[in-house]
N, C-alpha and C positions, 0 to 999 in steps of 0.2 A: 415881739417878733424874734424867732431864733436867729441864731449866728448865723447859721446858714440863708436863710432866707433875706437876712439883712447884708450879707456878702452878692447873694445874685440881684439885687435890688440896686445897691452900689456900681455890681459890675455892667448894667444895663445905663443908667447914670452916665457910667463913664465913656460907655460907647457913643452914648447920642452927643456926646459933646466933643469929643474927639473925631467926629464926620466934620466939623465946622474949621478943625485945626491942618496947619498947610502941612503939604509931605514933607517938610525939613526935617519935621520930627523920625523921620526914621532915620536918621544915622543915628541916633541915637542908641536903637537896637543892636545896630550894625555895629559899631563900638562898642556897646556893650558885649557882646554875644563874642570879639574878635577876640577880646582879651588874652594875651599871651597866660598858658593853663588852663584855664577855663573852669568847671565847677569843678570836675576830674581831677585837678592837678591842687585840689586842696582837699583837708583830711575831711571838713563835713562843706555840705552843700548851703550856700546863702539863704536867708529868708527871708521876706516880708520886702525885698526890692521892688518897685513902681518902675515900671517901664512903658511911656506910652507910644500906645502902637493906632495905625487907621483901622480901622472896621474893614476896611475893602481889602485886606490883606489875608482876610478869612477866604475868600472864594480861591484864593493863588496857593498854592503846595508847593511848601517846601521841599517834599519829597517827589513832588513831580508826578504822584502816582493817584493823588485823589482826584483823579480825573470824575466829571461828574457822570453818572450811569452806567459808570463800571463795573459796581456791584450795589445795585440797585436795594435797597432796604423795602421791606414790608411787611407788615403786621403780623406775626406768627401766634394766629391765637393760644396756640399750646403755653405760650410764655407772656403771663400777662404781666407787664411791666408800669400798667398805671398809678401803682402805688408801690413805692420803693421801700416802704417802711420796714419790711421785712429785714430791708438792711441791719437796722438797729438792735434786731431782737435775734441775732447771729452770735451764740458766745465765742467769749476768744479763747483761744488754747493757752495752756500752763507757758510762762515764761521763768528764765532758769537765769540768777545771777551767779555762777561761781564765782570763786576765788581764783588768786591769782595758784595758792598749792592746788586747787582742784582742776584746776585747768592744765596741768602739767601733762595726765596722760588722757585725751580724750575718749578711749575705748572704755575707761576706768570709768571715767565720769559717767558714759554713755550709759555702762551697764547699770551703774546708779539708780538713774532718775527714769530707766526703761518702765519698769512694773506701773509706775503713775503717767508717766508720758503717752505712754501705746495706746492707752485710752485713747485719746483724743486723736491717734492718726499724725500730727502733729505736732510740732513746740518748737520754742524758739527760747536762744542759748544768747546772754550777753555778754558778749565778751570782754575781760577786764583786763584786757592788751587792745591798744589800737598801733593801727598800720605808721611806721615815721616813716616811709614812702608811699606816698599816694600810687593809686593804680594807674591813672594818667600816663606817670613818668615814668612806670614800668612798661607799662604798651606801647609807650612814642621814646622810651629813650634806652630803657636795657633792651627791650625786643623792637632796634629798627628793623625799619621794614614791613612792619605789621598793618596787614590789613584783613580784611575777610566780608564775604557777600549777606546781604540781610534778604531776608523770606519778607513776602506780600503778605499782609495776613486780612480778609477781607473784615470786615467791624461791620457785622450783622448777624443777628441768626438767620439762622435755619431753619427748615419743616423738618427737614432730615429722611427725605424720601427719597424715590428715585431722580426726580427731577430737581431736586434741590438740597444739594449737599456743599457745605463749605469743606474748601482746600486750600493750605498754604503753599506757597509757590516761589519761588527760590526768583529776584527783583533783575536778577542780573546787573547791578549795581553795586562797585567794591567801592569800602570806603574804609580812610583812614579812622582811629580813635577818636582823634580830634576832628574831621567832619562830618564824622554821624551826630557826636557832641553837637558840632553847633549847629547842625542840622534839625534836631531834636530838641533843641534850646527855642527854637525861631519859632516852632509848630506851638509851643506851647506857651511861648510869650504873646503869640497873634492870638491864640484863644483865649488866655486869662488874663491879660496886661501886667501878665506877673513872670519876674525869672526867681518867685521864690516857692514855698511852699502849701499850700493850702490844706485844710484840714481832710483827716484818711477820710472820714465818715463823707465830708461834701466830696470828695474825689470818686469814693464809690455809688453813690448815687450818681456822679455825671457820667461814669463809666457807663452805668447799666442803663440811662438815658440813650447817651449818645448809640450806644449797640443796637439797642432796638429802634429808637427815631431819628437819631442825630444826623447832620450832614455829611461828616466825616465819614469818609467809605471807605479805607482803607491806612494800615500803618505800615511801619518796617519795625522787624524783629531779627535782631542778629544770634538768632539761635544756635547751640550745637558747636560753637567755634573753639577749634584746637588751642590750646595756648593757658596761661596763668597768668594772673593778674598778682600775686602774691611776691614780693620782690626778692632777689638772691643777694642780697645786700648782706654782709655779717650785722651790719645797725639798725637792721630792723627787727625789731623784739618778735613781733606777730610773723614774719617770715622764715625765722629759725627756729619756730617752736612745732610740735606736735599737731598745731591745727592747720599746717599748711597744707592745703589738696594736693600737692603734690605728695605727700609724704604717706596720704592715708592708708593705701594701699598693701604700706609696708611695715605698717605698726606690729607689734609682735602676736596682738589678740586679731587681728583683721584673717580672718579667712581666704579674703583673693590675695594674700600674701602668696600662697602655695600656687597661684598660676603662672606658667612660666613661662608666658608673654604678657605684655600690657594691651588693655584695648581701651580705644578713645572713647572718653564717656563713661567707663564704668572706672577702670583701675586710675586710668588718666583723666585730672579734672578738664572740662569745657568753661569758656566761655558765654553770658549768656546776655548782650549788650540791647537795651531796649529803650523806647520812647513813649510815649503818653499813649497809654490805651493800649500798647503791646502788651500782648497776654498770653498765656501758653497755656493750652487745653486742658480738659481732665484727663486725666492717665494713672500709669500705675506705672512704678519703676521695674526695668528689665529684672527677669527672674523674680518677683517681691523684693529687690534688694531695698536695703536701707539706704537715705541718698541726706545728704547734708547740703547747705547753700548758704556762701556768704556775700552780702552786700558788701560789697569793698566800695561804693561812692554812688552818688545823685539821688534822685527819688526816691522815695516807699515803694514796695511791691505791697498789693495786701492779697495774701494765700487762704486758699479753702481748704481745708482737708475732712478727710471720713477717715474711720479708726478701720483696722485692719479686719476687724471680725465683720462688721459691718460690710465687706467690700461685696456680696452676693449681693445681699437687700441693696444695694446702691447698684448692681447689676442689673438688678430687677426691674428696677424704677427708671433705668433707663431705656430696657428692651419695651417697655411697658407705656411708656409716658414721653420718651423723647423721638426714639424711632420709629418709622412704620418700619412693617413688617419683609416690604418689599427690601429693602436695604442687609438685612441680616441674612448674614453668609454661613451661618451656621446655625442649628438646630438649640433647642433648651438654654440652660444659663451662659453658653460658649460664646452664641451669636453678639450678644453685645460687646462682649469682652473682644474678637476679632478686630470688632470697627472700634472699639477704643483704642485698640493698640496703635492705629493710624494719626491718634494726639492730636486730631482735629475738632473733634466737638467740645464743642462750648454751650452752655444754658446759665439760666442764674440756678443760685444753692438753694432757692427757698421751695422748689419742689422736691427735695430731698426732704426736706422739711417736711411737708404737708401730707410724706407717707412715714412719715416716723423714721429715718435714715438721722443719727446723726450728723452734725456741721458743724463746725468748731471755725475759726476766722483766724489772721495774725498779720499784724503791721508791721514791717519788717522795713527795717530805716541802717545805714552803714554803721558797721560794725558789727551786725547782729546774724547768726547764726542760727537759720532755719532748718530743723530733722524731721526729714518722714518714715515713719516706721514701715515694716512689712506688708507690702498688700493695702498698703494707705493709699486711695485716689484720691489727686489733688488738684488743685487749678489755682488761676488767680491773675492779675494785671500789672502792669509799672503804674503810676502817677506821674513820670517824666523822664528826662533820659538819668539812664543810669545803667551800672556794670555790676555783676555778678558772677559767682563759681560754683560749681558744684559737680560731685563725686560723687559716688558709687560707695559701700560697703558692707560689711556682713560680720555676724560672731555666730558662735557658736551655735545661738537659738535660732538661725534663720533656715536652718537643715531642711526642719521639716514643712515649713510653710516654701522653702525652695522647690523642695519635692513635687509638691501640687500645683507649683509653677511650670517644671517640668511635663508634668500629665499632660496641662492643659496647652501647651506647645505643642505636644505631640497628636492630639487629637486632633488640633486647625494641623497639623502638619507643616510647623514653623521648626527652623532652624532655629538652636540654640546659640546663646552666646558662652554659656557657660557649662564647663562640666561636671553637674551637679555629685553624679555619683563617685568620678576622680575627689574630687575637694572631700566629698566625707569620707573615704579612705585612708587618704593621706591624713586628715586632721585625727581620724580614731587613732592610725599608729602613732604619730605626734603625744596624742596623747598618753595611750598606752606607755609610752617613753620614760614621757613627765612624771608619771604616778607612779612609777619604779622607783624613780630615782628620785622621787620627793626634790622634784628640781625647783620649786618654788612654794610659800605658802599660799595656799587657798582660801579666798576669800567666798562669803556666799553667793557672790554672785557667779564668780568662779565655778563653785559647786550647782547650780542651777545651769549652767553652759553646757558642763559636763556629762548633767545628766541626760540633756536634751540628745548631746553627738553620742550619746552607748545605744539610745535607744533606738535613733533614728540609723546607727551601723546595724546596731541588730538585726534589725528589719529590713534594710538592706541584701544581707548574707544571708537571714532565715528563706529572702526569699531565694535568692542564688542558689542557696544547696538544696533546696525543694524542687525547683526548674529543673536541674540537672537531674535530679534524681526522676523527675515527672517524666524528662524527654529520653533518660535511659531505658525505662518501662516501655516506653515506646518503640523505641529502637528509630528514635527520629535524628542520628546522627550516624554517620558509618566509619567514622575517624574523632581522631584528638589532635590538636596544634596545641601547642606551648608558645606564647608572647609576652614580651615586655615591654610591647609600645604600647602609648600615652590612648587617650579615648579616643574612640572613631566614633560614627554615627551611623545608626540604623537605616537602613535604606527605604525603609517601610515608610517609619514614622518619626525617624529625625531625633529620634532618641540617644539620647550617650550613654557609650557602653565601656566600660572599664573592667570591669571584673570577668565580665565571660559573653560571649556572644557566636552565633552561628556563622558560617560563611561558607560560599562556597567555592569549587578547583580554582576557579579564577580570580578567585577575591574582590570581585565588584560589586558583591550583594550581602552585604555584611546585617546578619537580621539580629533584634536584640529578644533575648530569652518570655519577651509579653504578650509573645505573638503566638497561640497555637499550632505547636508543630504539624497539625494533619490537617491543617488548611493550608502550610507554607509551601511554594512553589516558587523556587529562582527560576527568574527569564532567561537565565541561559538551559534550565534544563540539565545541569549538574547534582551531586551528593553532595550532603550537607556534613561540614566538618564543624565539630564543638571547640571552638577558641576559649582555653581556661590561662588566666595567667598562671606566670610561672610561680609567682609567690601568693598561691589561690590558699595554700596551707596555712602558712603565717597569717593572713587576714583573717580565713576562719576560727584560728587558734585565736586572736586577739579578741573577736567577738566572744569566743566563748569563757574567755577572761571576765569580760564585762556582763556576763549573763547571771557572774556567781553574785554581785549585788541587787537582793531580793526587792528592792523598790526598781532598780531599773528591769526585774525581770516580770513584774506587775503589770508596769506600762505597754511591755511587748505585747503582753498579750489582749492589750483590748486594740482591737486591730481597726484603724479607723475607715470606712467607707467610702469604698474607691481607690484605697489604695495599690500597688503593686501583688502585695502578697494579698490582699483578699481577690483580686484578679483572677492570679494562679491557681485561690483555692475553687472558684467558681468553675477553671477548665477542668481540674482535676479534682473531683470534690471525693474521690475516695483513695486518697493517697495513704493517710491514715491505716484503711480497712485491708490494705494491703502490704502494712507493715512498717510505712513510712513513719520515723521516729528522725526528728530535729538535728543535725549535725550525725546523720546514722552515716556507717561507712558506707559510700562508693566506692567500688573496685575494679577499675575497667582490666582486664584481662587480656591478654593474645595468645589464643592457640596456632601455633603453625603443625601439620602433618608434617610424620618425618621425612616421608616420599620429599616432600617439597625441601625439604635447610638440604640445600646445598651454600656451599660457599659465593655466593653473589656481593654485590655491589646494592646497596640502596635504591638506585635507580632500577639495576636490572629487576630484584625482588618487586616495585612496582611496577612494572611492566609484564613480568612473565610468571607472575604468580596468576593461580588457575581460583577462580570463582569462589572456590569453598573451602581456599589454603589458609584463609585468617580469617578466624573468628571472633568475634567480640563476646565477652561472658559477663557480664554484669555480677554484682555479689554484692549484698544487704547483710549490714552486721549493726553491732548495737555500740560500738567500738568505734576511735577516729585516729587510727595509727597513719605516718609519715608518707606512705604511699596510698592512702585513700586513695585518693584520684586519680593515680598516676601508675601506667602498665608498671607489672612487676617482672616483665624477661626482658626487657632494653632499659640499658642506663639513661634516665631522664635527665641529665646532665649533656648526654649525647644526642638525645633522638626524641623527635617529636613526632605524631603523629598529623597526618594530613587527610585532605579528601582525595578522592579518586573516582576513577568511574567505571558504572554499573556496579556490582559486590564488591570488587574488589578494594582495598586497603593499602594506600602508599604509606611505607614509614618515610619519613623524612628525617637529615638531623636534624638537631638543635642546635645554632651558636654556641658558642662561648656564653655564657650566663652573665658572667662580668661587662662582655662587651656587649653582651643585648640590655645591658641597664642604662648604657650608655647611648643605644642606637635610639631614632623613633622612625616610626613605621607609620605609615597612613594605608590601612587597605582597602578604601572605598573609593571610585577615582569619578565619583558620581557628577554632577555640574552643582547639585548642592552640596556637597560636601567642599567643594575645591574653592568655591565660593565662600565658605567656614572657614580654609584655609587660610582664605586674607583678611578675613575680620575676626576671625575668634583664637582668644590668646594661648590656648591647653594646647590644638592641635598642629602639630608637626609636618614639616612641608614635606610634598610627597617626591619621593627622592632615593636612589639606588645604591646602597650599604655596598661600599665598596672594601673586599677582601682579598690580597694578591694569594691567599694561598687558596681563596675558594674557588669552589666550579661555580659555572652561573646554573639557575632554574631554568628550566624550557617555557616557566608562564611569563606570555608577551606582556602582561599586564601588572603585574606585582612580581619584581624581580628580585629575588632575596640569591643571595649569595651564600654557597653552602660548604662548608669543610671537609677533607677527606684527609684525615692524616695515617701517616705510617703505624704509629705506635697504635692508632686505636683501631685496627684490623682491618682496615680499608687497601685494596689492591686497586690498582689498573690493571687496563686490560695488555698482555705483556705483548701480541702484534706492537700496538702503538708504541710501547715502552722501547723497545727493539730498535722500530723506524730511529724514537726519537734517539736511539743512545748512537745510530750508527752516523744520523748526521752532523751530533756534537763531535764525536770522534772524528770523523773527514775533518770539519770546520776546523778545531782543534789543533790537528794534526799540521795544516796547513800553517795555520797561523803563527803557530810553534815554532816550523822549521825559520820562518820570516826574520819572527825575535831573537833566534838561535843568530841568525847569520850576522843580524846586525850588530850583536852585542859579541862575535867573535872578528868583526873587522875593527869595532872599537876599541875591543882587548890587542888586537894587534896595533893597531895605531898607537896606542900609551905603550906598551912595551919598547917600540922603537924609539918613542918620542924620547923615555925615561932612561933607557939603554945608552943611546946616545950620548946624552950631555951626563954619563956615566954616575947618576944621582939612583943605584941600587936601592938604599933606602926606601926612594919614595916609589922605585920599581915596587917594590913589596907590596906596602901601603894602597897604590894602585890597584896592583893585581888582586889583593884584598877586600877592596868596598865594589872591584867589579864582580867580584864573585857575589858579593852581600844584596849588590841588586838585582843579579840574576837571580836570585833566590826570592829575595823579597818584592820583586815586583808582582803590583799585583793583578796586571792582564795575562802573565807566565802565570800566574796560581789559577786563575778562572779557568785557564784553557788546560791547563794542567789536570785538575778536576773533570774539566768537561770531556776531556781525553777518557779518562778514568771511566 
């Protein structure tokens, strides 16, 4: 007889004979379970404890929620569960012991053991630091006050049709550390007569029992919860070092370094507090990111994962084999990926299996550190209560599997959380930096990073300066704006735009460069204005830095399918035949007729310039000199160009440069977008750049503040000037005479005062510092001036 068979044999034993035993015996539970700390509040969890408990204590919920025929279970033929065996013949993923030197920089290690790790989607990292504060007495004693609400999660499949879909559901019940703990302690002492551990292998076969027949209809899952478990102790070794989730974020190789807000879940670790049979869906991490997860105390979790290449064919198998058809919201490989993203479905792994997908397993016990690679879909259960962490991250190879993350957002028409195209700008200039200034040695894996972000810029910018050049031929733009705020998003399809993007007079319809300019049409029925950042020149100069190393200029060109630039080449497929050559010059031009340069004002010249007084002239060269992009008759330091309407052409200025690096600007003021505004950490609240020397803009909607100075040939109109000079002078004049009078009855008062008690001296002195303040006071100089 196996172990397992002879533990449910025993456990049956024990029940029938414990029906004959009186209820005294539960304080005993109760006692046990009350214990000041509880498992929590010690570094590993007890084992092999005898607790006896009544059998009648099965039908009673501790959690209140396993009401009977609440979510009713029944047979899903799709998932045949009569033979659990399949369990056994599930490999496990590679498990990693570093050292204590190896463990010092975690991005270091990571980059390591990646090439062998990614395989499997999965791995698990043990750590050779443990916690000298338990997580317990971090959640119930550095963070009083800590509570947070647990989701319903129902404990059955699914058909997965329209009339029968599982969803988790938020319990509306908060509860402390310590009474989920022993809440969770109780459910699983009345089901095993144990408050110790029991084998992974019999655990996961009760799991996948109790799912499909069991009577158990429902658990609580404290998912998603704000907070760390990780202590701020200086004496705790594991919470001052490198592998603290709080710190990941900001490791020097970590890529969401460069965002410059935090968001919960990705940059910020969660909490993720669970009890016997609490499980969390298959999914895939936001963007492809990379996600790490440490057991800080209680139970096993045991995790499924599939390797990142694999993750279509595991699409497949699920559009194919778990869902009908009526459920899928979207059309080809998208649809299932949609309803994934909802982190609701669940099935067993062995039909991955049975189509040739990959499955890798991992028993993940405290201390121990679980990583899923890019595009890894994972799942998996607790074995009883217990707490967990985990984060969010990214290096330098996850550019381009990010990219295809991004695609496929854009095509369900989800809002990002990240902004994919901003991060690989910034990291290529980063880089570009480093590799000047030989600011560090390079390691191979370093160099493999590297090569990934030149190539994935390149392509980037090749496509960038192809677009522009695509939509100039066109003449699908009738202006230029110059910006230096952070990414906005497409109003189309939710894409981020950083580098250049369309928009129009009103700046509500911000489109990004993927969209066919001769199908695009803003709902307001304006001209479409080309937004090029201001430092559009330096980025393309960087890429074409990285163009001159012949291996990363190999990879540019096998262009992978589907991507951005094979897009483009599809709209425009004879750019080429028309002259178009790779970083060729752009030269936007303005002709003004002489008739028209008169001396005006900015504003007037948009307003009362006549139809065909500015021209736009496109110029193709084989050359990429400093003004490519950028008109050559107005200083680009001064003047930007804007949209307008019907033919005509507003020039606008340009800020300050300096102080637009400093500004950020949101110009889409859409209900998604503003909604990105309070969860996504790159973009900048929308908000009115306040400048007392500028004039304001006439748009109600995006109000930029504009400068008009003396020195750089801007006039007013001299009516107004006049008005205003004639009412400083009355005001002035007035107030003048006021200060006058009373600073010559004060000089009379001291003269007499000091005359008198015939103290000459300080007459002088006096008469002195009263001249001093007449002079230097300074509402007499205001009005003095304003006199003037």
């Amino acid at each position: 007889m196996s172990r397992e068979a002879m533990l449910e044999f025993l456990k049956r034993k024990r029940l029938q004979r414990m029906k004959a035993e009186s209820m005294n015996d539960l304080t005993s539970v109760s006692s046990t379970m009350s214990r000041s700390g509880g498992d929590a509040l010690r570094s590993t969890a007890s084992c092999g404890v005898r607790i006896r408990v009544n059998a009648d204590m099965h039908s009673g919920s501790g959690t209140s929620l396993n009401e009977r025929n609440v979510f009713p279970k029944h047979k899903v033929a799709k998932f045949d569960t009569s033979d659990l065996e399949w369990t056994d013949k599930i490999p496990e993923c590679p498990v990693y012991y570093p050292s204590k030197e190896e463990f010092e920089d975690p991005i270091v290690y990571l980059q390591k053991i990646t090439p062998e790790a990614s395989k499997y989607g999965i791995c698990k990292i043990v750590s050779p630091i443990m916690a000298s504060v338990p997580a317990g007495v971090v959640l119930m004693k550095e963070k009083v006050g800590f509570k947070f609400t647990t989701r319903v999660q129902p404990l059955r499949l699914a058909e997965w049709d329209r009339d029968d879909r599982v969803t988790f559901f938020m319990s509306g019940r908060n509860y402390t550390f310590r009474d989920f703990e022993k809440m969770a302690n109780k459910v699983y002492a009345r089901r095993y007569c144990s408050a110790g551990c029991l084998p992974p292998t019999y655990m996961e076969k009760e799991f996948w029992h109790e799912i499909a027949s069991g009577k158990t209809e429902s658990v609580e899952y404290a998912c998603d919860v704000d907070g760390s478990a990780f202590s701020s102790s200086p004496n705790d070794e594991l919470g001052k070092c490198k592998w603290n989730m709080k710190r990941f974020s900001c490791l020097p190789k970590s890529v969401l370094r460069l965002l410059e807000k935090a968001i919960p879940g990705v940059t910020e670790p969660m909490l993720y507090i669970g009890m016997l049979f609490s499980m969390f869906a298959w999914h895939v991490e936001d963007h492809y990111l990379y996600s790490i997860n440490y057991h800080h105390c209680g139970a096993a979790k045991t995790w499924y994962g599939i390797p990142g290449h694999a993750a279509l064919d595991f699409e497949k198998v699920v559009r194919e084999n778990v869902y009908n058809n009526d459920i899928l919201t979207a059309d080809g490989e998208d649809g299932a990926f949609d309803v994934l993203l909802q982190k609701t479905t669940f099935f067993p792994p062995n039909i991955l299996s049975e189509h040739d997908v990959p499955v890798y397993k991992a028993v993940q016990k405290p201390g121990e550190f679980i990583v899923t690679f890019p595009r890894a879909y994972h799942a998996g259960f607790s074995h009883g209560f217990n707490c967990g962490e985990a984060v969010n991250f990214a290096t330098g190879d996850w550019f381009p599997i990010g990219s295809i993350a991004s695609r496929r957002y854009a095509l369900l028409n989800r809002v990002p959380l990240l902004p994919n195209e901003e991060l690989l700008c910034k990291e290529a200039m980063l880089l570009l930096t480093d590799l000047e200034l030989e600011y560090s040695a390079i390691s191979s894996a370093d160099l493999i990073t590297h090569h990934t972000i030149k190539v994935s810029f390149i392509n980037l910018m090749r496509f960038h300066h192809r677009a522009r050049w695509c939509f100039l031929k066109l003449k699908a733009f009738s202006g230029i704006s110059s910006f230096s705020h952070s990414t906005i998003l497409c109003s189309i399809c939710k894409r981020d735009s950083y580098v250049a993007y369309l928009n129009c007079s009103c700046y509500s319809h911000a489109a990004c460069l993927r969209h066919d300019p001769r199908s695009l049409h803003f709902p307001c029925g304006s001209s479409r204005t080309l937004c090029l950042r201001e430092d559009i020149l330096d980025i393309e100069t960087t890429a074409r830095k990285f163009e001159l190393d012949d291996n990363v200029l190999h990879d540019v060109a096998h262009y992978q399918e589907g991507d951005d630039l094979a897009l483009l080449l599809n709209m425009f497929p004879q750019a080429e035949e028309e002259g178009y050559v790779p970083y060729c010059e752009i030269n936007f031009e303005w002709t003004v007729k002489a008739e028209d340069r008169v001396e005006q004002t900015f504003d007037e010249q948009a307003s009362n310039a006549p139809a065909s007084s500015i021209e736009l002239v496109p110029n193709t060269g084989s050359t990429m000199e400093r003004n490519d992009c950028l008109p050559t008759s107005i200083n680009v330091q001064e003047n930007a160009y804007n949209s307008q309407e019907g033919n005509n052409i507003s020039v606008k200025p340009l800020r300050d440069i300096s102080r637009c690096r400093s500004e950020r600007l949101a110009c889409s003021p859409s209900a998604d977008y503003l909604k990105v505004h309070e969860k996504i950490a790159h973009v900048s609240d929308v908000r009115t750049v306040i400048d007392q020397d500028d004039d304001e803009s006439d748009s109600e909607i995006f109000r930029v503040k504009r400068r008009f100075r003396a020195e750089n040939g801007s006039r007013r109109d001299s009516t107004s000037v006049n008005i205003e000079h004639q009412v400083c002078g009355y005001w002035g004049l007035s107030l003048g005479a006021i200060f006058c009078s009373f600073w010559v009855f004060k000089l009379k008062f001291l003269v007499k005062q000091f005359y008198d008690k015939g103290k000459r001296c300080w007459f002088l002195f006096g008469f002195s510092m009263c001249i001093f303040c007449i002079h230097s006071c300074s509402p007499f100089r205001v009005l003095h001036k304003l006199a003037l």
